[in-house]
DRENDO-1510 file (C-alpha; in Angstrom, 1 decimal, always signed):
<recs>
REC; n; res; u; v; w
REC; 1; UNK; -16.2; +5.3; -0.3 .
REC; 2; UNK; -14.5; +8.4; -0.7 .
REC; 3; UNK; -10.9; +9.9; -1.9 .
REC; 4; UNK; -8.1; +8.8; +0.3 .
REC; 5; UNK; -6.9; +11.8; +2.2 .
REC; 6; UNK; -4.5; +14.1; +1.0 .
REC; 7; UNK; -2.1; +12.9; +3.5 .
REC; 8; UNK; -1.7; +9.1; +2.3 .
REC; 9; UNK; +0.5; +10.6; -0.2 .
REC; 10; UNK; +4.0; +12.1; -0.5 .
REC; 11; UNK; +3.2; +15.6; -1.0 .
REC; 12; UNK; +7.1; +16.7; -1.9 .
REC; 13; UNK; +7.6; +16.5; -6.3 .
REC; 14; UNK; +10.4; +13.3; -5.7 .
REC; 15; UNK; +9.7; +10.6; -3.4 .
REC; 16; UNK; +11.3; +9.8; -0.1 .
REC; 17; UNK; +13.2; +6.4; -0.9 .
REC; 18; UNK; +12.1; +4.0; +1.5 .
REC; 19; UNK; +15.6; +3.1; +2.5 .
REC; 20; UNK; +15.7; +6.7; +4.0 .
REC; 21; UNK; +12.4; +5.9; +5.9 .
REC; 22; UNK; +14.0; +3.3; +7.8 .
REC; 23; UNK; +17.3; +4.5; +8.2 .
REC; 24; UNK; +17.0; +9.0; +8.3 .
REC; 25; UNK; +18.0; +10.6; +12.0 .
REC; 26; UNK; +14.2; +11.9; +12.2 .
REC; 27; UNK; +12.6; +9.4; +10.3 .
REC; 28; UNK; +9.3; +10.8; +8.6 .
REC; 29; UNK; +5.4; +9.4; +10.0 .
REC; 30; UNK; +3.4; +7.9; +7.7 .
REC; 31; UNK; +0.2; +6.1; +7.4 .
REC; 32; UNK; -0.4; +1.9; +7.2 .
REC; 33; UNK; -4.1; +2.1; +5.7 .
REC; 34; UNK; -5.4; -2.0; +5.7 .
REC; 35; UNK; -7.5; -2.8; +3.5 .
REC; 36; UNK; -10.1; -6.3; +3.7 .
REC; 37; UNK; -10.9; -7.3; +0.5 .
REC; 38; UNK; -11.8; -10.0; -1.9 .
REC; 39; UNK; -8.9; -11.1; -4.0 .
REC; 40; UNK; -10.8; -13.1; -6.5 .
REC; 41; UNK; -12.7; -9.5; -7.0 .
REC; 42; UNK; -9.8; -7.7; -7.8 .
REC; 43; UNK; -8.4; -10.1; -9.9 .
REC; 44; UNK; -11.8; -10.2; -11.6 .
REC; 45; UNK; -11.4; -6.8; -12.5 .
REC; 46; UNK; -7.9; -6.7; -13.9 .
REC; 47; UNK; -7.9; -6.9; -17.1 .
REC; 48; UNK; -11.5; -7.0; -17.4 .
REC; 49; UNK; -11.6; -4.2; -20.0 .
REC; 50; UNK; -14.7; -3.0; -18.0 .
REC; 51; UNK; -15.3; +0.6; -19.4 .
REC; 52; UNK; -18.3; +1.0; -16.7 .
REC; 53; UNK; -16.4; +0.1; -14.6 .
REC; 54; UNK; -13.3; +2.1; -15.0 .
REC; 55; UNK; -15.6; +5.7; -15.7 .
REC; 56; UNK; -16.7; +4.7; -12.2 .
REC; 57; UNK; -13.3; +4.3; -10.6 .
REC; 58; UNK; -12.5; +7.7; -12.5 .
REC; 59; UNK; -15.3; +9.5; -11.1 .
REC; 60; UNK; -15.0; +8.1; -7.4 .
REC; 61; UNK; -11.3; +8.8; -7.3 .
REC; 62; UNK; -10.2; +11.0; -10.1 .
REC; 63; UNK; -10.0; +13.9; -7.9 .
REC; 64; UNK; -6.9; +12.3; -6.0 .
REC; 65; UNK; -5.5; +11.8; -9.6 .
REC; 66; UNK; -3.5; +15.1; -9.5 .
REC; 67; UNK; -1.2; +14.8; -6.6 .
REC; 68; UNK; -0.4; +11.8; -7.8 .
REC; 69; UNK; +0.7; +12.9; -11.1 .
REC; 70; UNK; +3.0; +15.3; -9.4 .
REC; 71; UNK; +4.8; +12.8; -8.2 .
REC; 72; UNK; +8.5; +12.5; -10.3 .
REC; 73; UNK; +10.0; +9.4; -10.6 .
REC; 74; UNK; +13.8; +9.6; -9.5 .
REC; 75; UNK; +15.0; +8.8; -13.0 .
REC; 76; UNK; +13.1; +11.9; -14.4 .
REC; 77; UNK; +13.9; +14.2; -11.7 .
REC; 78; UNK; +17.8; +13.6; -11.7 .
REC; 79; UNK; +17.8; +13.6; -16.3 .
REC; 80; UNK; +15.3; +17.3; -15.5 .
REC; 81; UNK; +18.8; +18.6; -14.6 .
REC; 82; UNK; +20.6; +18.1; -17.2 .
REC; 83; UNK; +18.0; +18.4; -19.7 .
REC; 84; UNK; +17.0; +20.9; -22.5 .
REC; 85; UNK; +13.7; +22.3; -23.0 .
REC; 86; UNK; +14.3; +20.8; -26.5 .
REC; 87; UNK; +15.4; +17.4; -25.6 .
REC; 88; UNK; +12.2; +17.2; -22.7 .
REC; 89; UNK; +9.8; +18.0; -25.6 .
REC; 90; UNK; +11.3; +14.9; -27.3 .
REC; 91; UNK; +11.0; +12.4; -24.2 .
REC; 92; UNK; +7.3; +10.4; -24.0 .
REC; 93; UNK; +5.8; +11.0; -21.3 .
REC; 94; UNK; +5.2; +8.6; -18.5 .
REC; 95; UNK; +1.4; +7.2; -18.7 .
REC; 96; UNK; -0.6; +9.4; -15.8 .
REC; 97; UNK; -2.4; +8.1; -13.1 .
REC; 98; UNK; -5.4; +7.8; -15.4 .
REC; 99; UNK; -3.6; +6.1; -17.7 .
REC; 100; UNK; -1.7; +3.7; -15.6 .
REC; 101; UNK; -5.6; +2.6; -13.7 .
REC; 102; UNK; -6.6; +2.3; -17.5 .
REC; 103; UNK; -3.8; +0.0; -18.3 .
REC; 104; UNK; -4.7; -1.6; -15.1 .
REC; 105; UNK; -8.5; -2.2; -16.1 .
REC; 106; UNK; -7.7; -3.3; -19.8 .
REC; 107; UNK; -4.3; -5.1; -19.8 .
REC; 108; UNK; -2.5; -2.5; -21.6 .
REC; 109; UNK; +1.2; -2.4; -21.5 .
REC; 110; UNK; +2.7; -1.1; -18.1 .
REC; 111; UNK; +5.4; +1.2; -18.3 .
REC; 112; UNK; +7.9; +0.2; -14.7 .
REC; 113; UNK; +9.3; +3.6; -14.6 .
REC; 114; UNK; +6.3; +4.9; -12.9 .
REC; 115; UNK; +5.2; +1.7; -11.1 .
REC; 116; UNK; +4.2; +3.9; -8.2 .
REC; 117; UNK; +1.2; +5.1; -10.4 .
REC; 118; UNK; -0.1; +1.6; -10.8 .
REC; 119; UNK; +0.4; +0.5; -6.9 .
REC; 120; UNK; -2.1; +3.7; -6.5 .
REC; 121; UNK; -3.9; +3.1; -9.1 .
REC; 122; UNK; -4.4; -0.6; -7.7 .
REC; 123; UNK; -5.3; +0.7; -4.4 .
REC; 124; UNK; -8.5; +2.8; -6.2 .
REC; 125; UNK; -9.5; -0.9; -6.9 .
REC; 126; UNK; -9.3; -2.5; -3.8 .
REC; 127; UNK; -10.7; +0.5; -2.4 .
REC; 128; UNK; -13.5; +0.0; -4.7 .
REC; 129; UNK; -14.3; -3.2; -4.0 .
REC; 130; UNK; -13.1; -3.8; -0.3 .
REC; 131; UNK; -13.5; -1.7; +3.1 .
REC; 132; UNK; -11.0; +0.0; +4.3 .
REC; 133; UNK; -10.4; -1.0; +8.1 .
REC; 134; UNK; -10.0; +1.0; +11.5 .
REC; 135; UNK; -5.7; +2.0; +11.6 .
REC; 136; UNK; -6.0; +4.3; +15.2 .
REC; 137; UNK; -3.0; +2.7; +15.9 .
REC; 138; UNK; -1.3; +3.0; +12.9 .
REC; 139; UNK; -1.8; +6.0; +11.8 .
REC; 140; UNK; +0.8; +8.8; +11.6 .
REC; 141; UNK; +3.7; +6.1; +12.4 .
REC; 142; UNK; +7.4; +5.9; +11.6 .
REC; 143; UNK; +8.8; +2.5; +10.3 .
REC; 144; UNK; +10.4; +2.2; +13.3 .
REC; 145; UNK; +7.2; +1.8; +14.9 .
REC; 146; UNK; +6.7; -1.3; +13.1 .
REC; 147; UNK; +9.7; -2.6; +13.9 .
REC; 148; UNK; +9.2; -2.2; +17.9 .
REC; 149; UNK; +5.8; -4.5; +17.5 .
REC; 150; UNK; +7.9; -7.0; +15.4 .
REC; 151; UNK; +10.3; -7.6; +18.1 .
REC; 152; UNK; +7.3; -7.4; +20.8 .
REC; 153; UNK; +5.8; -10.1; +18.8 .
REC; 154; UNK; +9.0; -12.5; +18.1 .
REC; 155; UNK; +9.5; -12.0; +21.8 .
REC; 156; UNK; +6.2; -13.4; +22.5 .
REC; 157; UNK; +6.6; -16.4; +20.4 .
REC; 158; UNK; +4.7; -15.3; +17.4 .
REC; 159; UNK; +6.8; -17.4; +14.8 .
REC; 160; UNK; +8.3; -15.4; +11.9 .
REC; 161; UNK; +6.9; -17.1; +8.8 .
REC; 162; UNK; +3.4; -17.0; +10.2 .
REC; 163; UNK; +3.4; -12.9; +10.8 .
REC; 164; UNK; +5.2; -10.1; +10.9 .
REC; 165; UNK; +4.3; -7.0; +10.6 .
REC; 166; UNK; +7.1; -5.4; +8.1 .
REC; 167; UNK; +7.6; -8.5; +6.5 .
REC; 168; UNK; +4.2; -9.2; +5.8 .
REC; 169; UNK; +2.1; -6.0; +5.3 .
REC; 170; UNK; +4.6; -3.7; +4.9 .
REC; 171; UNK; +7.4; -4.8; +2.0 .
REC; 172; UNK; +5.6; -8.3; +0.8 .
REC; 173; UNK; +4.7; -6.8; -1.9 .
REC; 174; UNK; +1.4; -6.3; -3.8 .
REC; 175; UNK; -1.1; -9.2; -4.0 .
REC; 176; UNK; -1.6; -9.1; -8.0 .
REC; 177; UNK; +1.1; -8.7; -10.4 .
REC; 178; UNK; +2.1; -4.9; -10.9 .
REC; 179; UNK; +5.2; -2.8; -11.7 .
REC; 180; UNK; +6.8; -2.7; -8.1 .
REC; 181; UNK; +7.6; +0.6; -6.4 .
REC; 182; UNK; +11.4; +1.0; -5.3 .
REC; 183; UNK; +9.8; +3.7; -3.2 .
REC; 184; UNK; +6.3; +4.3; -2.0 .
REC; 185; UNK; +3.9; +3.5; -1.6 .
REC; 186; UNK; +5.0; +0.0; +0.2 .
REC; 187; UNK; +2.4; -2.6; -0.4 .
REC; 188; UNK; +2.0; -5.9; +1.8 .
REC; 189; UNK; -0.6; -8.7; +2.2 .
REC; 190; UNK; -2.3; -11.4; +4.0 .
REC; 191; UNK; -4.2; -14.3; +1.9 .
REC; 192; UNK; -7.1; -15.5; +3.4 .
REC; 193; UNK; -5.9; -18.4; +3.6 .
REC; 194; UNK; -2.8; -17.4; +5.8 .
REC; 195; UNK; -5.1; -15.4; +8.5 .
REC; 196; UNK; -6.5; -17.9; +10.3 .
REC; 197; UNK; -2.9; -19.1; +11.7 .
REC; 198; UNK; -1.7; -15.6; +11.9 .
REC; 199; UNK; -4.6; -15.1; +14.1 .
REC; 200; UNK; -4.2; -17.9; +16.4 .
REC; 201; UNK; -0.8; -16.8; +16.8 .
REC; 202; UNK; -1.6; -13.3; +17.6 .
REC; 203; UNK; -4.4; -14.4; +20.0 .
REC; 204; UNK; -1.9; -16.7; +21.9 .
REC; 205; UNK; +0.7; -14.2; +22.3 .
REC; 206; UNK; -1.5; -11.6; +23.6 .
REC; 207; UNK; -1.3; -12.1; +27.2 .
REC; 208; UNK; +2.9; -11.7; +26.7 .
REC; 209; UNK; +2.4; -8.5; +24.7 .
REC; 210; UNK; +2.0; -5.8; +28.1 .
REC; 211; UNK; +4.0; -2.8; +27.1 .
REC; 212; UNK; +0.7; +0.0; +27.0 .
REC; 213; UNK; +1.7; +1.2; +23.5 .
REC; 214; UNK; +2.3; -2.0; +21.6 .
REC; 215; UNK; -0.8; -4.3; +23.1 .
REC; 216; UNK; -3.4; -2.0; +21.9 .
REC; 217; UNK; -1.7; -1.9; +18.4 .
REC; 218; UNK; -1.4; -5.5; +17.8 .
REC; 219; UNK; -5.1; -5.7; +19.4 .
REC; 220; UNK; -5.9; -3.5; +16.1 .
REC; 221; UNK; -4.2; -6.1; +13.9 .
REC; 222; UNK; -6.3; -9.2; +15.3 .
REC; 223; UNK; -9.1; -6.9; +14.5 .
REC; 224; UNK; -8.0; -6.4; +11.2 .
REC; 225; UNK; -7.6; -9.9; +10.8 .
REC; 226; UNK; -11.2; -11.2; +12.7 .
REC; 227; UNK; -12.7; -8.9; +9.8 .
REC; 228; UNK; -11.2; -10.4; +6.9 .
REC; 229; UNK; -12.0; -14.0; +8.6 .
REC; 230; UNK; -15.2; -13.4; +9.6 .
REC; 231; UNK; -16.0; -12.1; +5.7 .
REC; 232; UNK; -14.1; -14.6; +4.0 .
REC; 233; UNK; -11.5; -11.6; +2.4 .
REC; 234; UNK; -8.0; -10.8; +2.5 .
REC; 235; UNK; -5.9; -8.0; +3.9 .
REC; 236; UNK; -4.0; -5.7; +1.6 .
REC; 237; UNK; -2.2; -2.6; +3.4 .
REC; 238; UNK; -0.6; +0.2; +2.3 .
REC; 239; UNK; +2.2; +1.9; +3.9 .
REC; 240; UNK; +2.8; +5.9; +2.7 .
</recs>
């Protein structure tokens, strides 16, 4: 598997909150990348202090470290202003993404004010070990988007507690326990246990579902979701 694309993340130093990406006049398009995988793997690997395992995860991914790094956390980029060169030289520095996939790896101390780091660093793992899944319809979207197939789907009977498409892999949150990002990259999930009724429910309100835009997208989710069930996995997304 390689890097994720330069475009799955925020290329601007501070991070659009994701309050603004719901709510801005031209809201910004970003990318739900889904993700089947085997949770039992991942939690497996947490914490495993695997060293072979982490100089692999380095060396498949490490190149996508960088731009990661760049990333400020809001904190830091609103103290830079008021801050000497003196009094920066005296601050500890935030782990790095390195760091934060280390901590991951060996259950090392997290440090929440750059949780971001370890949601990406998280998604090097499930990348790792999972597939990541065919998004055609869910690529280069604005979180309005999502919420247009949500209302297409409670419309259609799809009941809210069984799926949704903001509520479940958009702001659910991630599937292990990590720092948690107030701004990107938004994490959600489907247990394998939960997508065999998610995917009756899709199926059934599929012949409800004709606007031309929104069918073929939720058509791409019961893909996503006959994947994972067909391979016994789950379905981790990321939205960035």
């Amino acid at each position: 598997m390689g890097v994720p694309p330069m475009s799955r993340v925020p290329a601007t130093p501070s991070r659009t909150r994701l309050d603004e990406a719901r709510t801005q006049a031209t809201p910004m398009s970003y990318i739900l990348t889904p993700i089947a995988v085997d949770l039992g793997q991942i939690t497996a690997a947490l914490g495993s202090r695997n060293q072979s395992l982490f100089d692999t995860l380095v060396e498949e991914f490490g190149d996508d470290f960088p731009q990661i790094d760049d990333l400020v956390p809001e904190d830091d980029d609103d103290a830079d202003d008021n801050e000497s060169e003196e009094d920066a030289d005296a601050t500890p520095a935030h782990p790095s993404t390195h760091d934060a996939l280390r901590q991951l790896l060996f259950a090392e101390p997290y440090d929440p004010a750059v949780a971001f780091k370890y949601a990406y660093a998280l998604e090097y793992v499930l990348r790792h070990f999972g597939d990541e899944l065919t998004n055609d319809h869910w690529f280069s979207m604005r979180w309005d988007w999502a919420e247009t197939v949500d209302q297409a789907l409670a419309a259609a009977g799809v009941p809210a507690n069984t799926f949704r498409v903001v509520n479940h892999l958009m702001t659910r949150g991630a599937p292990v326990p990590i720092p948690e990002p107030d701004d990107f990259p938004a994490i959600g999930h489907l247990r394998r246990a939960e997508i065999p009724a998610a995917l009756q429910a899709l199926r059934a309100a599929t012949p409800a579902i004709t606007d031309p835009e929104v069918a073929p997208a939720v058509a791409e989710i019961i893909n996503w979701l006959e994947s994972c069930d067909s391979t016994r996995r789950d379905l981790v997304c990321y939205y960035a």
